[in-house]
C-alpha positions as CSV (number, residue, x, y, z in Angstrom):
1,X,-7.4,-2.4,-47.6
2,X,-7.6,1.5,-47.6
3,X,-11.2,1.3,-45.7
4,X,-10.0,-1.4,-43.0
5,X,-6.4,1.3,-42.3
6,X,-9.2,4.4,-41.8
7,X,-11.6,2.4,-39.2
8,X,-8.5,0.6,-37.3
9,X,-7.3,4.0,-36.8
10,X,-11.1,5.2,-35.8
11,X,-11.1,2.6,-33.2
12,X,-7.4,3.8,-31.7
13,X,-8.7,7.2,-31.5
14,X,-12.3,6.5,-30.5
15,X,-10.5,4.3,-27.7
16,X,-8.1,6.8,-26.7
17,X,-10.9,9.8,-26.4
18,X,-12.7,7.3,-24.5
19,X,-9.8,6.5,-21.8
20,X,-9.5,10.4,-21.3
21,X,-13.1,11.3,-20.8
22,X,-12.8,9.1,-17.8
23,X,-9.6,10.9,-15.9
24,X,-10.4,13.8,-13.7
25,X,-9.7,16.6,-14.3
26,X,-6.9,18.5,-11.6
27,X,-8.9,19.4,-8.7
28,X,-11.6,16.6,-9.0
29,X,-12.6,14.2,-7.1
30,X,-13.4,10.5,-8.4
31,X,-14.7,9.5,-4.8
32,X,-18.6,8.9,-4.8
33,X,-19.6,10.2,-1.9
34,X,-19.0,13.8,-3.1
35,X,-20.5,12.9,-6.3
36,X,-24.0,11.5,-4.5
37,X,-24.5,13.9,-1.9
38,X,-25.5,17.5,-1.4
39,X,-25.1,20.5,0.5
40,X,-28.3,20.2,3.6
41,X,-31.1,22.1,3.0
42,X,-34.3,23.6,4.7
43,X,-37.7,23.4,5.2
44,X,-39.8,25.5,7.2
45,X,-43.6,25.9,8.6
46,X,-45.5,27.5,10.6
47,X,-48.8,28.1,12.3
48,X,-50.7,30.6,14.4
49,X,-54.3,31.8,15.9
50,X,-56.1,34.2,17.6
51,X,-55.1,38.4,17.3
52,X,-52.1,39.8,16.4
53,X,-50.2,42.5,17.4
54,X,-48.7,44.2,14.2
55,X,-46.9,40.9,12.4
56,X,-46.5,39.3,16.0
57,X,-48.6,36.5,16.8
58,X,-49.7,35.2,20.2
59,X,-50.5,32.2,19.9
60,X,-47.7,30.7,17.4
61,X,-45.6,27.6,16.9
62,X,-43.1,26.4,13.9
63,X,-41.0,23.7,12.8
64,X,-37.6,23.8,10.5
65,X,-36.5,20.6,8.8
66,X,-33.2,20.1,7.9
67,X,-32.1,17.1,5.1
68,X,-29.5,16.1,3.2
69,X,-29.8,14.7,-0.2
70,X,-27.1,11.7,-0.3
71,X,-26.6,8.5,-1.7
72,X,-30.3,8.6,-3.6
73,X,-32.2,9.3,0.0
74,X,-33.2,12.5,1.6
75,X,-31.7,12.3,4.8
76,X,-33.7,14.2,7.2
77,X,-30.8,15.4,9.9
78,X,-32.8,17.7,13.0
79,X,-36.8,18.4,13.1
80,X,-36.5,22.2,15.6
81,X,-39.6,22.8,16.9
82,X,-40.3,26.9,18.2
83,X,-42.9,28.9,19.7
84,X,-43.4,32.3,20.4
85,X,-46.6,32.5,23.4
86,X,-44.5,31.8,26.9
87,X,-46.3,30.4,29.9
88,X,-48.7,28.3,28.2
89,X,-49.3,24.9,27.1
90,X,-49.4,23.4,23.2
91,X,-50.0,19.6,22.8
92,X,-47.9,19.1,19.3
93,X,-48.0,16.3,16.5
94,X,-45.2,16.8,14.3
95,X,-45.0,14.0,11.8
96,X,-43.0,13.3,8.7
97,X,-45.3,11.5,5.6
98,X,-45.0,9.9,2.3
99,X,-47.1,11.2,-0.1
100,X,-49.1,8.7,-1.9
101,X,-51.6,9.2,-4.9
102,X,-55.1,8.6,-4.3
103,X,-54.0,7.3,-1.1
104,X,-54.2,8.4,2.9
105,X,-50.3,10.2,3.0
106,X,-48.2,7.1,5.0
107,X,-47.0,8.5,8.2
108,X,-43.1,7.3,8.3
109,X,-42.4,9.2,11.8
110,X,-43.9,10.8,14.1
111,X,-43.3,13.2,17.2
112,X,-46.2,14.1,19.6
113,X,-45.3,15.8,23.1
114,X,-46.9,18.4,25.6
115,X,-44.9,21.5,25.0
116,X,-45.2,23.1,28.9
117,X,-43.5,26.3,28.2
118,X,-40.9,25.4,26.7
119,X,-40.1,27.6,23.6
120,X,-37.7,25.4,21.4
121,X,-36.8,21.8,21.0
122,X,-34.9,19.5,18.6
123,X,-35.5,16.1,17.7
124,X,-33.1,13.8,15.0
125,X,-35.6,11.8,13.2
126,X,-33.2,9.2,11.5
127,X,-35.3,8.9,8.6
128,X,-34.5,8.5,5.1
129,X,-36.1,8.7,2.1
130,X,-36.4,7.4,-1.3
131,X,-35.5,10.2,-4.0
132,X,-37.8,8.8,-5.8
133,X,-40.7,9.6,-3.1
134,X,-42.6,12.6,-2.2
135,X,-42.4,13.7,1.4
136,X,-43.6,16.1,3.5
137,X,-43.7,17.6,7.2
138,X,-46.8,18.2,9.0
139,X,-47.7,20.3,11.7
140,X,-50.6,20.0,14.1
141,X,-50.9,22.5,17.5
142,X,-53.2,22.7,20.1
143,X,-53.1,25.6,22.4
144,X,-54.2,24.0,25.8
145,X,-54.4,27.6,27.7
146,X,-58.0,28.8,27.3
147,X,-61.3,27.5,28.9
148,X,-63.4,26.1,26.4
149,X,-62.8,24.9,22.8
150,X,-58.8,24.8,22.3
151,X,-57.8,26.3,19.2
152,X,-56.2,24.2,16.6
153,X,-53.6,24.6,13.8
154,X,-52.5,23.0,11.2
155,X,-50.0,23.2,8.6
156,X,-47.4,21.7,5.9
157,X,-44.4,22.0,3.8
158,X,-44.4,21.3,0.6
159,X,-43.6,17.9,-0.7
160,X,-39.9,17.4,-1.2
């Protein structure tokens, strides 16, 4: 009879410890969505060719990729492209991919446009992705401006 006294009274407690460990504490929020999602964050890339003047480049592009983790997706908010070389054309490919083992990367969106000097734009993707995926932003430039062979860049972030 003793044994069965000491485990009812386990059980009370056990329950009781359990009840409390699921109240907020003062200050916190229960709601999920603060729970699930994250402060935005930052990617950036860029690319360049030809000379340089000190750590200036001439012939230069970037992008900056802004996401939000939230709700087990990377959100990704506003894809800003930039350039630096005014009065001069770029063809650019901006595209967002899924990295896949073994595989080609799957392209999930993509962005191409003739950039006729203008020097910044901003695009909202509307993608999401799977935490559980790797993704990535690539960059591809072509600087239209000189007679003969264009020059090409290329670049990426790393996979997210």
């Amino acid at each position: 009879m003793r044994v069965t006294g000491i485990l009812k009274k386990t059980a009370i407690f056990a329950t009781v410890g359990v009840a409390l460990s699921i109240i907020p504490a003062a200050g916190a929020s229960a709601s999920n969505s603060t729970a699930s999602s994250a402060a935005q964050k930052k990617l950036s890339i860029d690319c360049n060719v030809g000379s340089s003047s000190g750590s200036y480049h001439l012939r230069w592009a970037g992008v900056s990729v802004y996401y939000t983790p939230k709700n087990g997706y990377d959100e990704i908010d506003k894809i800003e492209y930039d350039r630096a070389d005014t009065g001069s054309s770029y063809k650019v490919r901006v595209r967002i991919r899924k990295d896949l083992p073994y595989l080609p990367d799957q392209t999930l969106w993509s962005w191409k446009f003739e950039d006729n000097d203008i020097s910044s734009r901003s695009k909202d993707p509307g993608e999401r992705v799977k935490y559980s995926d790797k993704w990535h932003v690539d960059l591809k430039v072509t600087f239209l401006y000189q007679k003969g062979i264009d020059p090409t860049c290329n670049a990426h972030t790393r996979s997210v």
